[in-house]
C-alpha positions in Angstrom: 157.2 104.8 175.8 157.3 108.4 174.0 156.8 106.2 170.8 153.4 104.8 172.0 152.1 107.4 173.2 152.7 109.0 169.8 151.3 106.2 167.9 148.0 106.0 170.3 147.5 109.8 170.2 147.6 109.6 166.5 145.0 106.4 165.8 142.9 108.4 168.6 143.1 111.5 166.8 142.0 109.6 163.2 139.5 107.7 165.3 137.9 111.4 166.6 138.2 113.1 163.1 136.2 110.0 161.5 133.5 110.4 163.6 133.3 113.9 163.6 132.7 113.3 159.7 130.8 110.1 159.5 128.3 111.1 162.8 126.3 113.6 161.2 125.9 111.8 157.9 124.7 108.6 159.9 122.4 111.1 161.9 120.8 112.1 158.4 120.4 108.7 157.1 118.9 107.6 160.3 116.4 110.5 160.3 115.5 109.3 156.5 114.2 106.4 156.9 111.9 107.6 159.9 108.4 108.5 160.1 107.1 111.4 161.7 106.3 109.9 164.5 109.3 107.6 165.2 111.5 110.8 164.8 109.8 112.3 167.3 110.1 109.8 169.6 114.2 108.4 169.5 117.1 110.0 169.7 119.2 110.9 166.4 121.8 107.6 166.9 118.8 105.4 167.4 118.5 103.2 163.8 115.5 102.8 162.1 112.6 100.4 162.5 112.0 99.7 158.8 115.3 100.4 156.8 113.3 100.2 153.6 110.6 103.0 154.4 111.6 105.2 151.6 108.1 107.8 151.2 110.2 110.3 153.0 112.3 110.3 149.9 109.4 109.8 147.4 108.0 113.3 149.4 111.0 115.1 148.7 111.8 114.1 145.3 108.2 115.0 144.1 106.7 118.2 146.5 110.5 119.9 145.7 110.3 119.6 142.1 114.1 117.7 142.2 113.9 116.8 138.9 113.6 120.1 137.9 116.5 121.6 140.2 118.7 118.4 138.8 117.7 119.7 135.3 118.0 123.5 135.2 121.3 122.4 137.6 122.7 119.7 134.9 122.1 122.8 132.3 123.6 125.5 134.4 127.0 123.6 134.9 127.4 122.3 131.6 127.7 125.7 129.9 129.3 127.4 133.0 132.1 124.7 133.0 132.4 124.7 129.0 132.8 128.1 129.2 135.4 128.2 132.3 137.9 125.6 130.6 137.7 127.6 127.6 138.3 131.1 129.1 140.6 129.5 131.6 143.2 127.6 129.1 143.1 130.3 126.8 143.8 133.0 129.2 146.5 130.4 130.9 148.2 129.9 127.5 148.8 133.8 127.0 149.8 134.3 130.4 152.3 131.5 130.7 153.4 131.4 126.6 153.7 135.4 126.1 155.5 138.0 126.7 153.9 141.3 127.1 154.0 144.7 129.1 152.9 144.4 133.3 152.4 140.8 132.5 153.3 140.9 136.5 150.5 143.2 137.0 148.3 141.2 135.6 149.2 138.6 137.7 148.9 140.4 140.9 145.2 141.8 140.1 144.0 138.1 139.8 145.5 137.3 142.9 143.9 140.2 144.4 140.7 139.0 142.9 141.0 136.0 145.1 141.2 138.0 148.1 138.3 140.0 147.7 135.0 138.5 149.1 132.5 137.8 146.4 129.6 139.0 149.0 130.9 142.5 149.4 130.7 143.3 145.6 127.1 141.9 144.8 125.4 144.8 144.8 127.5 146.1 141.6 127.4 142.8 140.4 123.4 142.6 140.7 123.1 145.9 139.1 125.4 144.8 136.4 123.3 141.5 136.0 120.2 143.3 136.1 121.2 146.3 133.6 122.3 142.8 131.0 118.1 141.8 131.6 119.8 138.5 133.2 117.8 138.6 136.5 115.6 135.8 136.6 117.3 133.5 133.4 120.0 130.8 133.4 122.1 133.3 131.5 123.1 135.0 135.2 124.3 131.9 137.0 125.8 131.4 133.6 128.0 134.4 133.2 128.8 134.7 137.1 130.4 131.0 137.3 132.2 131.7 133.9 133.7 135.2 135.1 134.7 134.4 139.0 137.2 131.3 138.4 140.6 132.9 139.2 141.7 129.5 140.8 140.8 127.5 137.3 143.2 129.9 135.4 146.3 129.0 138.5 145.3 125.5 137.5 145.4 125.5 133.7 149.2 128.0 134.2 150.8 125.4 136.9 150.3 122.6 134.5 151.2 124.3 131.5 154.5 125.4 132.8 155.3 121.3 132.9 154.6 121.4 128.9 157.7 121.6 127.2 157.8 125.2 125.1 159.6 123.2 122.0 156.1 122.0 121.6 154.9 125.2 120.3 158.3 126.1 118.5 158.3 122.8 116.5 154.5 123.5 115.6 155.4 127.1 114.0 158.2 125.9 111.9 155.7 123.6 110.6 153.6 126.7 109.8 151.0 126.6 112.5 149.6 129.3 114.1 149.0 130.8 117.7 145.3 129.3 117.8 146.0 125.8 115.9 149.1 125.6 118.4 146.6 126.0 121.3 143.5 123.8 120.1 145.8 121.3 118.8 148.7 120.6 121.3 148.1 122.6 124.5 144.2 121.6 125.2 144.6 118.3 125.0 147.9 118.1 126.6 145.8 120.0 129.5 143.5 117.0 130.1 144.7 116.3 133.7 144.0 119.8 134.6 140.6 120.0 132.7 139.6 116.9 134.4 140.4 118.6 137.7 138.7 121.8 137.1 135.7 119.6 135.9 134.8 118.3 139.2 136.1 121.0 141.3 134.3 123.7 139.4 130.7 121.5 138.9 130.7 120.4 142.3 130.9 123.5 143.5 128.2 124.8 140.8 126.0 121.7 142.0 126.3 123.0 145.7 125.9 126.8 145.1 122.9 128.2 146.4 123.5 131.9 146.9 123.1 132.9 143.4 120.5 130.9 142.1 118.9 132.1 145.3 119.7 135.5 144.5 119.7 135.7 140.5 116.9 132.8 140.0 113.9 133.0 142.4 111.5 132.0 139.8 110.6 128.0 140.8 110.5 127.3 137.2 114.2 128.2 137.5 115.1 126.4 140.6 118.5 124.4 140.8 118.8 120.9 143.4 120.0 123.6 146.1 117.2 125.8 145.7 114.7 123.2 145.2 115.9 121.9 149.0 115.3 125.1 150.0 111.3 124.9 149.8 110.9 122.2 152.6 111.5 125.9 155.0 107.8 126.2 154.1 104.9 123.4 154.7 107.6 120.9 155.5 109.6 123.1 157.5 108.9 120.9 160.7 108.8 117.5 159.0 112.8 116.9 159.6 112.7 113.7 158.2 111.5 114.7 154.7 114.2 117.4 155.2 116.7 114.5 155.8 115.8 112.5 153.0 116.0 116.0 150.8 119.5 116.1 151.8 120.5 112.4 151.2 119.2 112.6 147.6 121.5 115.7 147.1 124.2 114.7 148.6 124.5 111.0 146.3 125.3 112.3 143.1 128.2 114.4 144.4 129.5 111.2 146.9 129.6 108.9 144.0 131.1 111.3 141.6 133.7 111.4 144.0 134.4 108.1 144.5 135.0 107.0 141.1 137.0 110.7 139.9 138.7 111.5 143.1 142.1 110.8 141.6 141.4 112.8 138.9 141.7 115.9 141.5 144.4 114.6 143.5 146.3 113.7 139.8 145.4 117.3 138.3 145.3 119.6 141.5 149.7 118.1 142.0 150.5 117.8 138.0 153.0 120.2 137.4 153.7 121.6 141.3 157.6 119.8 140.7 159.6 119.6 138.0 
């Protein structure tokens, strides 16, 4: 009896947490495929009359200038990643290979980097941007995705401590040196990792608004998020358009999931046991 009851509550449970998830989703795509005046007239679970009445999404892509926000976005993520797995695996391999004075220290202030909230130092770090001439150029979503990825560099160390340190001492006895040892061996050894900090680190890029917001409010500089953003205005009562908006952001990110989600599961455990 106990047994069933704790098999039903748990399908129930799974059955309650799906639809929590998949109900607002099928609520968007519903309101997509609407017109103005169908939306106005059924309720949010009622389907469609024309599933193939796409000009909501035609609207969107064209009055929010989406192919500019996927461009300046593509841009934007492309160097900021780049730049992270470089700063990250390089500042992994001293931390985890060396030995040096309050390495420990060094350790606990990116740990207490972690903690602080990013909102409650942006008006130093708007200052600081703004003193560098950054304001308003993809050079300041640039430099603040490269310099706040403490997690990436936990990452890159937890699967470096699985690569064996003979590695490194067979490669100086053959006369390489501290750089060759990295670019050689470690980075590609890292691959796993890299791949994880890929998709964690551009999705996360891809769904950012508050900088570009913030750093970017030129529309000549507006990313996918932004560029969603503009339907508040003329189009800030035509929820279906709105709708449609979102489904065309949210499609890249769903099937770039789907086909690398096992990267992140594969990279995010690699090197947690020994």
């Amino acid at each position: 009896m106990i047994r069933t009851l704790w098999t039903t509550g748990k399908y129930v449970s799974l059955v309650l947490g799906s639809l929590v998830a998949l109900v607002p989703i099928i609520v968007i795509v519903f309101a997509s495929l609407k017109t103005n005046t169908e939306y106005a007239t059924s309720g949010p679970l009622v389907p469609p009359e024309n599933w193939l009445n796409f000009g909501n999404f035609v609207t969107a892509f064209v009055k929010g200038r989406m192919l500019t926000g996927f461009l300046n976005t593509t841009f934007i993520a492309v160097v900021s990643v780049t730049g992270t797995i470089l700063i990250g695996t390089m500042a992994a391999y001293v931390l985890d290979r060396f030995e040096f004075r309050f390495k420990k220290l060094v350790f606990a202030l990116f740990l207490i980097a972690t903690l602080v909230p990013a909102v409650t130092t942006q008006v130093a770090t708007y200052q600081v941007v703004n003193w560098f001439h950054l304001v308003n150029t993809h050079g300041a979503a640039i430099i603040l995705f490269m310099g706040t990825d403490i997690l990436s560099i936990y990452i890159f160390i937890q699967f470096m401590q699985s690569i064996p340190r003979s590695l490194d001492e067979a490669a100086m006895l053959d006369g390489a040196s501290r750089l060759g040892i990295y670019w050689r061996i470690i980075l590609p050894l890292l691959g796993p990792a890299i791949a994880t900090v890929v998709i964690i680190k551009g999705i996360a890029i891809y769904n950012e608004f508050y900088i570009p917001y913030l750093y970017m409010p030129s529309q000549d500089l507006a990313v996918i998020s932004t560029s969603l953003f503009r339907f508040q205005g003329p189009y800030g009562a035509q929820w279906e358009v709105i709708a449609a908006g979102i489904m065309i952001v949210i499609l890249p990110t769903l099937i770039i999931f789907l086909f690398l989600q096992r990267f992140i599961y594969n990279g995010v455990t690699s090197g947690a046991t020994k």
